[in-house]
N, C-alpha and C positions, 0 to 999 in steps of 0.2 A: 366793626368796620366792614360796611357790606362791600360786593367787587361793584357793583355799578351806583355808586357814589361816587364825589369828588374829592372825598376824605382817600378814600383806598388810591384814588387816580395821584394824586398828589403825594399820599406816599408811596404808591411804587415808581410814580416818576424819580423820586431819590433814591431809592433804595435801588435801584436799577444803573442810574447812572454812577453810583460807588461802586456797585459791582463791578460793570464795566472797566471804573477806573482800577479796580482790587484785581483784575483777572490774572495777571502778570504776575504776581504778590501772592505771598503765604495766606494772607488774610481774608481772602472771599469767604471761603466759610465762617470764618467767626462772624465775619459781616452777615448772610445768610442768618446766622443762629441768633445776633441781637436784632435784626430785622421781623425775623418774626416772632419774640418774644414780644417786641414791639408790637407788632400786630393782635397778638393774644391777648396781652394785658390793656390793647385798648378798647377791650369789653369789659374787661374787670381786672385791675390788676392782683386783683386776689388768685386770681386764675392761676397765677403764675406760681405761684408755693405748690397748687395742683400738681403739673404738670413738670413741674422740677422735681416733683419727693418722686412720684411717678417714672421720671428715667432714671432716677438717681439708681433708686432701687432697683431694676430690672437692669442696668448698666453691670450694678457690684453681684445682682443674682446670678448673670451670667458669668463671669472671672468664678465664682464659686461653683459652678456648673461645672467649670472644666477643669476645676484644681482641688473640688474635696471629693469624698469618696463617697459622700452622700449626695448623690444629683440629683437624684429624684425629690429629696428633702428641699432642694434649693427649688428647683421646679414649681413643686406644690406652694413652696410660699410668695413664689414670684407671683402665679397667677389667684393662689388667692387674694392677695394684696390688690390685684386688678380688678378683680371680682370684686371684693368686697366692696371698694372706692366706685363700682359703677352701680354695685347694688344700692348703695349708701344715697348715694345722689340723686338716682333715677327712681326709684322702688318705693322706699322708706314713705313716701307721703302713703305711696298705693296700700302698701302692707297695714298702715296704719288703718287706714279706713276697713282693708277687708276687717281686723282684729276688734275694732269698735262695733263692725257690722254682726260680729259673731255672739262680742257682748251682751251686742243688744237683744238678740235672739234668746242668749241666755237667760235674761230679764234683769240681768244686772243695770245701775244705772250710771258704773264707772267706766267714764272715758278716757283713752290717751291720747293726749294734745299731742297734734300734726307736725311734725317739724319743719320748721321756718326754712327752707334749705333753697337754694337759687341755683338750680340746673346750670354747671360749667357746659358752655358749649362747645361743642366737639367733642366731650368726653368719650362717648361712642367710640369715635373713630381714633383718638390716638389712642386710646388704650388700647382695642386691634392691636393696633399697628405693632405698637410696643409688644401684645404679647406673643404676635406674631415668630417675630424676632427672638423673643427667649425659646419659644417650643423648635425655633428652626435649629438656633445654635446647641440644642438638646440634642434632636437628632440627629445632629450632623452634618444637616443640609446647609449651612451658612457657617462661613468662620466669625466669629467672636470680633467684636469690634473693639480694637486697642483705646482710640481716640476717644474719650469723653465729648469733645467738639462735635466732632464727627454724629456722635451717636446720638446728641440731643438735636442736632439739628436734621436728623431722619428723622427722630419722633415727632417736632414741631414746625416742621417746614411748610411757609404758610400758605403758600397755594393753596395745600391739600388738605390743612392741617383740621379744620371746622367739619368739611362734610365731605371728604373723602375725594379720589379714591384712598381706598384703605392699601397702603402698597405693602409690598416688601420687600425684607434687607436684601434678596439676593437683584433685585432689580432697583430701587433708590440707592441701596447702602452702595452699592459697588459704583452708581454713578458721582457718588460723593468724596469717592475715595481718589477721585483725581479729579483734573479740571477739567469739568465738562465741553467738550470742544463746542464752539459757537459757530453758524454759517448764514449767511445770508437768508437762506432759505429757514431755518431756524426761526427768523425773528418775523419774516413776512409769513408763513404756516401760524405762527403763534397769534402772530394781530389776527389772522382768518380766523382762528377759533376763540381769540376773545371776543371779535366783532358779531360772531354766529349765537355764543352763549351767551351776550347782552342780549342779541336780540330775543332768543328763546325767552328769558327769563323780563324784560322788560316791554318788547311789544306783547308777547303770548300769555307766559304765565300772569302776571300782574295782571294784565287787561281779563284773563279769564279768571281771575279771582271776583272781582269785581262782582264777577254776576252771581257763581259759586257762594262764596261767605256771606251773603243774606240770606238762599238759602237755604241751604244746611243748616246757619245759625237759629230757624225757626222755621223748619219745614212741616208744621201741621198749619203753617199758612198758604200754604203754595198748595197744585193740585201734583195730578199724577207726570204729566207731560214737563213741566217746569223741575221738578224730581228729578225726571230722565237724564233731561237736558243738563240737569249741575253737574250730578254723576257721570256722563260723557265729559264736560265742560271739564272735572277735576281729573279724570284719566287724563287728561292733553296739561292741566296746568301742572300737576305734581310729575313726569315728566319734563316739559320744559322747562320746568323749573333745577328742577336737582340733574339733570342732562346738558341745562344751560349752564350751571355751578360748574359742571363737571368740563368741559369745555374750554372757560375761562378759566380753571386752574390748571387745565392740563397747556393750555396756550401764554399762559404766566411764565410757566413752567417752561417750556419748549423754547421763550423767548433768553432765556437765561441758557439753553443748551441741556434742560435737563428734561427725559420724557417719561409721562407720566403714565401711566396703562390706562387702557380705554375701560371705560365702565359702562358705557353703552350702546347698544350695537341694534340701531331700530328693532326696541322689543314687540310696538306695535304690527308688527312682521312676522310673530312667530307663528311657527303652526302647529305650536303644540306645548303644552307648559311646560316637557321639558325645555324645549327650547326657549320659553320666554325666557325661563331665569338662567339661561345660558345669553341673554340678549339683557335682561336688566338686573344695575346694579351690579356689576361684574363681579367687582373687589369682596362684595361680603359674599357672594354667592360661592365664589371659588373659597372664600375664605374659611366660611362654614363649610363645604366639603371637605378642606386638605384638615382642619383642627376640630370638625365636631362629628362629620359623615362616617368617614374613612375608622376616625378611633373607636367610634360604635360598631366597627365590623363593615360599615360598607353596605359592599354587597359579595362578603367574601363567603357567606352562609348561605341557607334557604329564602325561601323566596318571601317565606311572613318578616323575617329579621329584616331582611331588604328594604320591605314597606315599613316597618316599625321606624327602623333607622331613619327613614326617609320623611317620616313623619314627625318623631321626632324634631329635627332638624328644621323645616317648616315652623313646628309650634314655638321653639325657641327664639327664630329667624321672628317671629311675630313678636316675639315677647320685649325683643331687641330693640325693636321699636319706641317703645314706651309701653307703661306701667298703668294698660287700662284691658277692661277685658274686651275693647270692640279689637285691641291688637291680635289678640289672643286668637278672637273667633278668625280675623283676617289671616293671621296662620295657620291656624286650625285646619279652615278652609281650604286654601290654598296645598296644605298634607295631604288632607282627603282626596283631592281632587287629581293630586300628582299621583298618588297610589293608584287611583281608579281608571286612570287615562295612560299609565306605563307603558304596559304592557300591548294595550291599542296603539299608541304612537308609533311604536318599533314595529310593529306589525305589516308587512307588505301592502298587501290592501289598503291601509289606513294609508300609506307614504305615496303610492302609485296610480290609486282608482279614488281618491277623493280630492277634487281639486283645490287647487291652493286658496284661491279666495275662501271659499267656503271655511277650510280651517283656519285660516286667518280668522274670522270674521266669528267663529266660535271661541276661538281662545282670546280675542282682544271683549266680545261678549261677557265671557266668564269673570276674565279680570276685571272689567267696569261692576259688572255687580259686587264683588268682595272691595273696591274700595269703597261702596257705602260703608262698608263697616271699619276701614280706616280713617273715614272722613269721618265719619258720624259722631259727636260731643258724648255720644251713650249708647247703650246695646237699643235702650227702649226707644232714641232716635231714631237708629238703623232700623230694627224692624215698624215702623212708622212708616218711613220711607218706602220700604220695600212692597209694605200694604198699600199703599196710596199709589204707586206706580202699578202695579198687580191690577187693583179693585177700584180704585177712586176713578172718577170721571177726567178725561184729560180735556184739558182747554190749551189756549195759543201760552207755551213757555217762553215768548217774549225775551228770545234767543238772539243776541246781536247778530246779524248777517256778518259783519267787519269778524268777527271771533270764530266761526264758520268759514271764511272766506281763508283767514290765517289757516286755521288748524287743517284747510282741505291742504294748502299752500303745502304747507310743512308733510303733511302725507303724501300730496302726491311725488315731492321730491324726495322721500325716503323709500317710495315705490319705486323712482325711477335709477334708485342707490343699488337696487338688488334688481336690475333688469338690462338686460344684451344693451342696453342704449345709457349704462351708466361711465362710457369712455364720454359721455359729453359733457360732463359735468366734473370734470378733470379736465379740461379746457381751458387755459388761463385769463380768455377772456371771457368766459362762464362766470370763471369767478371773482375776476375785478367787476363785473357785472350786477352781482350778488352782493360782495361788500359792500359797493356803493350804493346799490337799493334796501340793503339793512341800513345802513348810516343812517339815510336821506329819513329812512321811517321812524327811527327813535328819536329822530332829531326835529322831525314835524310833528310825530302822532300826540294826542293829547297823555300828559301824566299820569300814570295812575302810582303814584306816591313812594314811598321805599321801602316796598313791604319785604319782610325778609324771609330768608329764603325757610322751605317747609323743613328740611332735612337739618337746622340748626338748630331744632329742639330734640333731636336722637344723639 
């Protein structure tokens, strides 16, 4: 059930209007908790056996957590249990080939068949979410959730529940634990960022797929120029695309009275890698610091531990992704590059004597080159690409002006989001202005089909 279908529109116009009427009444939440298992299972109702053993367990891990004398014992098997079920789902095809591949080297000529396995969507992110939750009430930093109800409907609550953000209990759970108060402002704020994250994802991302997925699909047809242009063309659609996701759950969310945390905050803006991934992807970026950064030491040691940890955390942050090695090189990358550029970032000079455009325009630089290797079907695509844009001869990449005309649109009002002249755009007829010219364009611009979104296969 994608959000901008008529399937999703239809059911959260019920699902909305019971709430409403349930607000009063004990029963909103349970209403909430069948709503979107409803929504889950209408990918696969198989889904749903997932995602039930899934909170079951990590529900009775934590009651165990805080009443045996073995916690740590509960702990470990909480999150292996998470572990293993994500490893199992996501990995297991990947692992299998490495294992064949190694076979094969060996010169043996016995293979092991692939397992037939159908990636649960959102697996990714509720499992986060969920183990989030158990390491918190570990620590101490969250109390323990009495309610079974309650608890399954923070791990499956559907706004968020497929591609994030990834929240936590002490910011969802606590909102769930009463009734979310509702205001006018609430529901008019929420349409704003449904109608923004349509547009993101249905005028921009979709229409720049379009030019993007032929080719990548087969880029030793295309020259060096037409290369560039994908790779720019997919920085802006992967983006609007899961910024768009992000937006419309968070504005689903908001219309119901409940607020969801921001995930993105114009990464295209940063001046520096720290700061991208302080700007994209919010939820796993902080997520991996407070549960994988922080527990490797941080940076409570020397300065090589600092970068290991940090790098670390990047490759894994890749791995996360999916179970190919161009993720791998895309975090890899992305390690290397955070280690290398630290200590320049913080640096005076770097912060005060190099102007902003220019680092902008190096770090959104860097990031467009490493999503070749997120985009790329294989490593030996990626470096293909990388050749061909380098060495190959460039001709006309036959680049839509309309997809250019957008993506300047959308930049330069994320320029004017972080600039002395951004009290104008908080203006209320600014933005009844803006609503109705996003409307007016999804509602004229030609189709480009229901393609779904990139971040539903993590």
């Amino acid at each position: 059930m994608l959000f901008h279908t008529w399937t999703f529109a239809v059911f959260f116009l019920i699902t909305y209007s019971v709430y409403l009427a349930l607000r009063r009444t004990s029963y909103w939440l349970p209403w909430l908790l069948i709503a979107s298992y409803v929504f889950y299972g209408w990918w696969n109702p198989l889904y749903l056996l997932l995602i039930l053993y899934s909170t079951l367990l990590d529900y009775f891990a934590v009651i165990l957590i805080e009443r045996s004398a073995h916690r740590k014992l509960w702990l470990i098997v909480s999150l292996s249990n998470n572990l293993v079920l994500l490893g199992f789902f996501k990995y297991a095809g990947f692992l299998t080939n490495q294992a064949n591949a190694l076979l094969s080297l060996a010169g043996t000529a016995y293979r092991i068949a692939p397992p037939d396995i159908l990636l649960p969507v959102g697996i990714s992110f509720f499992t986060f979410q969920s183990m989030g939750y158990v390491i918190d009430c570990y620590r101490g930093d969250t109390d323990r959730e009495r309610s079974f109800v309650r608890f399954a409907a923070f791990v499956s609550l559907f706004p968020q529940l497929v591609a994030g953000p990834i929240e936590r209990s002490r910011n969802l759970l606590s909102q769930l634990r009463r009734l979310p108060p509702l205001s006018q402002d609430d529901v008019t704020d929420g349409l704003s960022l449904v109608v923004a994250g349509l547009f993101k994802k249905v005028a921009i991302a979709n229409y720049l797929a379009l030019y993007v997925d032929p080719i990548y699909a087969a880029p030793d047809r295309y020259n060096g120029a037409a290369l560039a242009m994908a790779t720019f063309a997919f920085a802006w659609q992967i983006y609007c695309d899961f910024s768009g996701y992000t937006d419309m759950a968070r504005g689903v969310a908001r219309m119901m009275g409940l607020r969801l945390m921001l995930n993105f905050d114009h990464p295209y803006l940063a001046t520096g890698l720290g700061d991208f991934w302080s700007r994209w992807h919010i939820s796993l970026s902080t997520w991996f610091r407070d549960y994988l950064y922080i527990p490797l030491g941080g940076n409570r040691s020397s300065a090589s531990a600092t970068y290991r940890n940090l790098f670390l955390t990047m490759l894994i942050s890749g791995l996360w992704h999916g179970a190919s090695w161009t993720f791998v090189a895309w975090g890899a990358l992305h390690g290397l590059a955070y280690v290398m550029t630290r200590g320049v970032e913080r640096s005076t000079w770097y912060r005060h004597r190099i102007p902003t455009i220019v680092k902008r325009l190096a770090v959104f630089s860097f990031v467009c080159f490493t999503w070749i290797f997120f985009r790329a079907n294989s490593m030996s695509d990626a470096w293909l690409i990388i050749d061909k844009i380098v060495d190959s001869p460039w001709g006309d990449p036959a680049f839509p002006l309309l997809a250019l005309a957008l993506v300047g649109s959308l930049w330069t009002y994320e320029l004017v989001c972080e600039s002395p002249a951004k009290g104008l755009l908080a203006r209320p007829a600014f933005r009844v202005a803006s609503v109705v010219c996003m409307i007016l364009y999804i509602c004229t611009a030609p189709g480009s089909g229901d393609v779904p979104f990139i971040y539903f296969q993590f």
